[in-house]
C-alpha positions in Angstrom: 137.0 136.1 75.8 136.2 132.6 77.1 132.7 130.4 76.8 132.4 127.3 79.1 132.0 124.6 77.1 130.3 122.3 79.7 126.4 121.2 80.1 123.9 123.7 79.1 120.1 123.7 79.4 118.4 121.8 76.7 116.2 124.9 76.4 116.5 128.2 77.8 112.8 128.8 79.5 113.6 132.5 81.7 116.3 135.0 81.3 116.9 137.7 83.4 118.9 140.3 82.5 120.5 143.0 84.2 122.3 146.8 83.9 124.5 147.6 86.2 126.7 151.1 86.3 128.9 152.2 89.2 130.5 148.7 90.1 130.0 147.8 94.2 128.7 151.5 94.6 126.6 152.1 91.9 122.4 151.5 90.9 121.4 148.5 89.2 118.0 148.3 87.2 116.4 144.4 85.8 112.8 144.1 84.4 109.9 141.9 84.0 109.0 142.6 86.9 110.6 146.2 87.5 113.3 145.9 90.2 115.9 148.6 90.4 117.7 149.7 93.1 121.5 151.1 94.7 124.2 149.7 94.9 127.0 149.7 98.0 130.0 148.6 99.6 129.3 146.6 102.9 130.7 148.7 105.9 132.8 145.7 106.4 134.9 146.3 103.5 135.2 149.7 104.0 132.0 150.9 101.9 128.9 152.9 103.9 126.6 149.7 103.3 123.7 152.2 102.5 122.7 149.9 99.2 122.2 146.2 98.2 125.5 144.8 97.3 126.3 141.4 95.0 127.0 139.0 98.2 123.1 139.8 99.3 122.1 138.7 95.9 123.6 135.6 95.3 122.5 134.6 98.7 118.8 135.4 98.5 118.8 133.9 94.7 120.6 130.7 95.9 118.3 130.6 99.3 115.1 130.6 96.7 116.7 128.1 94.1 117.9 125.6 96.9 113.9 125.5 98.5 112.4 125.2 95.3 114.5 122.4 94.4 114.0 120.8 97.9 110.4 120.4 97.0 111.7 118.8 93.6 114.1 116.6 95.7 111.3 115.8 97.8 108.7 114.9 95.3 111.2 112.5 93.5 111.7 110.8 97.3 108.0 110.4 97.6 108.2 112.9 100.9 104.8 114.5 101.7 104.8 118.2 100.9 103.5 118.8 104.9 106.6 117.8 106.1 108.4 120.8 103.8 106.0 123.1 105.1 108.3 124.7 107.8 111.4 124.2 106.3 113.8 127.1 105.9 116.8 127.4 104.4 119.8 130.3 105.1 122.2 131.2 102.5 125.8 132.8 103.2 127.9 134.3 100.8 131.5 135.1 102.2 133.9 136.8 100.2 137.7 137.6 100.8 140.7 137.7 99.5 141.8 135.3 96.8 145.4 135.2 95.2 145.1 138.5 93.5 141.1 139.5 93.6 138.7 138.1 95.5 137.1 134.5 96.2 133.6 133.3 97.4 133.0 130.8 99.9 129.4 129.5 100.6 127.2 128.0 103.1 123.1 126.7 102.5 121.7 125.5 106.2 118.4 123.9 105.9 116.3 123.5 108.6 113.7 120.2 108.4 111.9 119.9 111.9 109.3 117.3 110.7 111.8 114.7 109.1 114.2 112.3 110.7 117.9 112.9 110.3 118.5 110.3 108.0 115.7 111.5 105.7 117.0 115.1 105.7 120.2 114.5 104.8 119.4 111.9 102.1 116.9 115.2 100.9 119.1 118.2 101.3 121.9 115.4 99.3 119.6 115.2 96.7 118.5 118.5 96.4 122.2 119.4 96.5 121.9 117.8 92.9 119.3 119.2 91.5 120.1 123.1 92.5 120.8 125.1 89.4 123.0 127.6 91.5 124.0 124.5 93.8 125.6 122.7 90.6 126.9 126.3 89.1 129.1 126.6 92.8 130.4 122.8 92.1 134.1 122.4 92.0 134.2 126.3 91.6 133.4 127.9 94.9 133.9 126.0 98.3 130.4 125.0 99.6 129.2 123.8 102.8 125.5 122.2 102.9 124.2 121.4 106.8 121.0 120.0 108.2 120.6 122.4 111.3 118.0 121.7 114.0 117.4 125.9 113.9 118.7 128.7 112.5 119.1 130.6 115.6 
């Protein structure tokens, strides 16, 4: 058994917590609120992709993370909440093959159509910072971050 011995949270404020049986194909269950639901293989990798699977998840929990911490980045930059307000960001998990198992690549694109390129890149920069799963992905999983005019 390991333990990172790096930074940790001066206090620990939420945990969530997690059951998980079956692996890729199986049901998971988490509470507070209830959420429980299956568990599959994407058809890409060979599975029926009839379930949630752990790519999805990390995605959607880093997509939430990254614009909540945008509005953090952009209260500390003194930028108005209105020009946040249709802001959007897309998270991409990738997964392949990796030495002996499997390896994650990632991509955040954030979309800021009411502030100047400068100012969105100095933001998204910032907010790159602040990002609980954005610093957890640092120097462990190769990350892209973009400004994108539209997620098309």
């Amino acid at each position: 058994m390991s333990t990172y011995q790096g930074n940790e949270p001066s206090q620990i404020v939420y945990t969530a917590t997690a059951q998980v049986t079956g692996g890729r194909n199986g049901h998971a269950v988490s509470h507070e609120p209830e959420l429980e639901f299956d568990l599959d293989t994407p058809v890409a990798m060979g599975g029926k992709g009839q379930g949630t699977n752990p790519e999805q998840l990390f995605a959607i929990g880093w997509g939430a993370c990254f614009q909540g911490a945008l509005a953090l980045a952009a209260k500390e930059q003194r930028v108005a909440a209105t020009k946040l307000a249709k802001s959007q960001v897309r998270a991409s998990i990738s997964l392949g093959p990796e030495g002996e198992s499997f390896g994650l690549k990632g991509k955040i694109e954030v979309v800021l159509p009411d502030l100047d390129d400068e100012a969105a890149a100095k933001l998204v920069e910032r907010t790159q910072e602040l990002c609980p799963y954005s610093k957890a992905t640092a120097g462990n999983v190769p990350t892209e971050v973009v400004v994108v005019k539209s997620l098309g």
